[in-house]
C-alpha positions as CSV (number, residue, x, y, z in Angstrom):
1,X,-24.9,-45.5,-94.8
2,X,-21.3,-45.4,-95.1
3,X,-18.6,-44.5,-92.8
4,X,-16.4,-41.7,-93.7
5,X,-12.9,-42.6,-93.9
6,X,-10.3,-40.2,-92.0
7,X,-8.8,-38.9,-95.4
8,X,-12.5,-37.9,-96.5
9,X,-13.2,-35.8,-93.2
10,X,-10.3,-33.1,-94.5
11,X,-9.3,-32.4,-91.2
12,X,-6.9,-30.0,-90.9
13,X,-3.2,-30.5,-90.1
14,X,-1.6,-29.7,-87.0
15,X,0.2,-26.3,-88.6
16,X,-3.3,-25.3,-90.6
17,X,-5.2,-25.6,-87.1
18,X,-2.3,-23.4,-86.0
19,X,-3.1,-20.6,-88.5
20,X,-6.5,-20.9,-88.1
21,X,-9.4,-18.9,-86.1
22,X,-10.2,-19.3,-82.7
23,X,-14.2,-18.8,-81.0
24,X,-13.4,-16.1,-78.5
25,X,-13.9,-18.4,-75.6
26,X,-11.7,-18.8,-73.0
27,X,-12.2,-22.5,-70.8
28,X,-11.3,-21.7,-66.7
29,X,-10.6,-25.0,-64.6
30,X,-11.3,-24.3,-61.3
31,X,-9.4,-27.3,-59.5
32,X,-10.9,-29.8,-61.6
33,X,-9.2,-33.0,-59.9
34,X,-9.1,-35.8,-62.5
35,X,-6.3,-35.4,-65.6
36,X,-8.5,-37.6,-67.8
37,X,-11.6,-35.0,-67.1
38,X,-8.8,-32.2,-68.2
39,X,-8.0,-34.0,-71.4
40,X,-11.1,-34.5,-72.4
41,X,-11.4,-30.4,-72.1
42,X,-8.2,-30.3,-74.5
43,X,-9.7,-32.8,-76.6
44,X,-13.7,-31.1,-76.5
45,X,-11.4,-27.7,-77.6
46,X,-9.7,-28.6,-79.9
47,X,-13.0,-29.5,-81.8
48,X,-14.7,-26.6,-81.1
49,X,-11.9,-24.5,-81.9
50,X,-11.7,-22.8,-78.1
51,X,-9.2,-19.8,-77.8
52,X,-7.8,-21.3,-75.0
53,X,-7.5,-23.3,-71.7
54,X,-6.4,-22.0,-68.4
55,X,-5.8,-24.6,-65.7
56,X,-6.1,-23.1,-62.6
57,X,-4.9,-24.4,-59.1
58,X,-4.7,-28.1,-58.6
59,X,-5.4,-28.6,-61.9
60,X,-3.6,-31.0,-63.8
61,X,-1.3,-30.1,-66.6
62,X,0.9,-31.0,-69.9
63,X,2.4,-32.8,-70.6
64,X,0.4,-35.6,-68.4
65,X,-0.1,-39.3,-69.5
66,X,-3.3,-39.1,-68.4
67,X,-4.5,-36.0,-70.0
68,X,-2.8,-37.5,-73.4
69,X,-5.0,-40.6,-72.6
70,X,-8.1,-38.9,-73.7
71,X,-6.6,-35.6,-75.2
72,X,-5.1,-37.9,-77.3
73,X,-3.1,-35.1,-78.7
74,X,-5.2,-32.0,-78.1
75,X,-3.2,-31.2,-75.2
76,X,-0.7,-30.1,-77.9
77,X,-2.7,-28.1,-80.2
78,X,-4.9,-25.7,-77.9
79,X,-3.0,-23.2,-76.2
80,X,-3.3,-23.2,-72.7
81,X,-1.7,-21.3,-69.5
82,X,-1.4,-22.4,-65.7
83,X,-2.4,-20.4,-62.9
84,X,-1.8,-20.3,-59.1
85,X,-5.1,-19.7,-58.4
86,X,-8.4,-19.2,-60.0
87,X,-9.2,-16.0,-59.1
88,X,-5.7,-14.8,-60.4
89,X,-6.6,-16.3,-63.8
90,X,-10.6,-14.4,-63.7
91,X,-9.0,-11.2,-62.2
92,X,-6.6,-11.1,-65.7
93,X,-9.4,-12.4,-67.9
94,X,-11.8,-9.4,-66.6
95,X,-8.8,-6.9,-67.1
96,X,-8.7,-8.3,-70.4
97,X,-12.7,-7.7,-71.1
98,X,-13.6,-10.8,-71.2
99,X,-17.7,-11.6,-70.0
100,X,-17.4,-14.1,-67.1
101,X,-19.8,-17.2,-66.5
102,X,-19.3,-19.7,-64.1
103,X,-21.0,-22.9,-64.9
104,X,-22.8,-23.6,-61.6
105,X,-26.4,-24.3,-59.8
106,X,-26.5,-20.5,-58.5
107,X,-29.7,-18.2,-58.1
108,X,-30.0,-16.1,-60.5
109,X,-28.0,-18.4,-63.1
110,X,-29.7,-18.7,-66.9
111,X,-30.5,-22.3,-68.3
112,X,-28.3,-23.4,-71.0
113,X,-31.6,-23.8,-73.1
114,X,-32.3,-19.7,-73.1
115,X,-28.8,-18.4,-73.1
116,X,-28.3,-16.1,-75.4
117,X,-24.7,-16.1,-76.9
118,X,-24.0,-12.6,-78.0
119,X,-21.3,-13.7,-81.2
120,X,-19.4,-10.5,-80.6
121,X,-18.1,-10.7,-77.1
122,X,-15.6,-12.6,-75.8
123,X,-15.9,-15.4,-73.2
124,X,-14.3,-17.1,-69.8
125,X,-16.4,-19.9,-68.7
126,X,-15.3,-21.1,-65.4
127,X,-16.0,-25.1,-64.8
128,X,-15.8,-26.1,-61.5
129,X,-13.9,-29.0,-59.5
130,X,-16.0,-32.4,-59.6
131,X,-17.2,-32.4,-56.0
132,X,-17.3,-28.9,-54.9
133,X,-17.8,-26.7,-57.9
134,X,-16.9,-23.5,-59.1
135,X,-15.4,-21.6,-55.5
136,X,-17.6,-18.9,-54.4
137,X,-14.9,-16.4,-54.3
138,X,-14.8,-16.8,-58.4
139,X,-18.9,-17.2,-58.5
140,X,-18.6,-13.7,-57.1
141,X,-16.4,-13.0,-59.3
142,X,-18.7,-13.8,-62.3
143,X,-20.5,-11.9,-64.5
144,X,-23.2,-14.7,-64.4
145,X,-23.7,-17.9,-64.7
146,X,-25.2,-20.9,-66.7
147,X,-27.2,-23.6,-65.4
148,X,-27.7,-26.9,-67.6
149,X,-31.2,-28.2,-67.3
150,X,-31.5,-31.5,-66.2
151,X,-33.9,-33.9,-64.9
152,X,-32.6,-36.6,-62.8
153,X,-31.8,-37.7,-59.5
154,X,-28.5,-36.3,-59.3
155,X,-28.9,-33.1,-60.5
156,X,-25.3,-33.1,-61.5
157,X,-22.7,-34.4,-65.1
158,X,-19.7,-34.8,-65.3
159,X,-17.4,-31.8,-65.7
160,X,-16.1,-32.5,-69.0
161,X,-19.4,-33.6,-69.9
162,X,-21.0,-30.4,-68.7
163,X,-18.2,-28.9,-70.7
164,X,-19.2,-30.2,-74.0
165,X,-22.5,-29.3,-73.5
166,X,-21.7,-26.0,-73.2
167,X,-19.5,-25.3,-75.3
168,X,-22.3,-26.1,-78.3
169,X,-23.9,-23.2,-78.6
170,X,-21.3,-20.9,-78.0
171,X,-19.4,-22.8,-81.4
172,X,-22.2,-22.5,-83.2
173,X,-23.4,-18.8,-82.2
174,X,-18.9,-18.3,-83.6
175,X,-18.1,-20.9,-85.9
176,X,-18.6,-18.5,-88.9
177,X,-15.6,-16.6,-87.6
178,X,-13.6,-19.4,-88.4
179,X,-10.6,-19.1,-90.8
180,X,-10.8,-22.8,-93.1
């Protein structure tokens, strides 16, 4: 095996990701405390080609050393927009007919593993601040909600983590949307 050089990954530049297509998915940051988790979001976005981010609250935002420190740049080519409060941001993203999921232990929530990604709709998943979670003002808020499955002691991953995870299947249920 050989590793693939930068050049021969044809990424695109910063004005062709521009002009290109967006998954319908909308990231919410509910008070996520830690610039470096946020920047990892930017960074997990950009990849996924995410619509955009909305930092809501205490939320950290641009331009931040520490979100560049693991955005490393992403910070500058997903859109994002800064809200008071979370539940301003889901009240405009519901207006807007968008299908709202936190991403929280809840009853009622569906595991990761059988969600069903309808590749038609459009998205707001709401990650929650790393000790308390999504607020139970915006779970109510919610549509649903997604659990991840896990099996460990802890019975929690970090949020950016979590975020990655997530954001899989909803790029792959979308990617064909894509404008290359």
């Amino acid at each position: 095996m050989r590793k693939i050089s930068n050049e021969e990954l044809h990424r695109p530049s910063v004005d062709e990701f521009a002009a290109m297509g967006r998954i319908p998915v909308v990231v919410v940051l509910d008070n996520v405390r830690s610039a470096q988790n946020v920047g990892a979001f930017f960074r997990t976005s950009d990849a996924f080609a995410i619509e955009r981010v909305a930092l809501c609250g205490i939320t950290s935002t641009p331009p931040s050393r520490d979100i560049h420190k693991t955005a490393l740049g992403a910070e500058l080519t997903v859109e994002w927009s800064q809200y008071e409060t979370t539940v301003e941001c889901v009240s405009q993203l519901k207006a807007e007919g968008y299908k709202l999921l936190a991403i929280e232990q809840v009853e009622g929530a569906v595991m990761l593993d059988e969600l069903v990604v309808d590749a038609d709709a459009r998205y707001a998943l709401v990650f929650g601040n790393e000790v308390a979670g999504v607020d139970q003002e915006v779970v109510d808020m919610c549509d649903g909600a997604i659990e991840i499955p896990q099996a460990g002691t802890k019975h929690s991953i970090n949020v950016s983590v979590a975020g990655g995870v997530v954001l899989w299947p909803f790029f792959m249920a979308m990617r064909k949307k894509l404008v290359k």
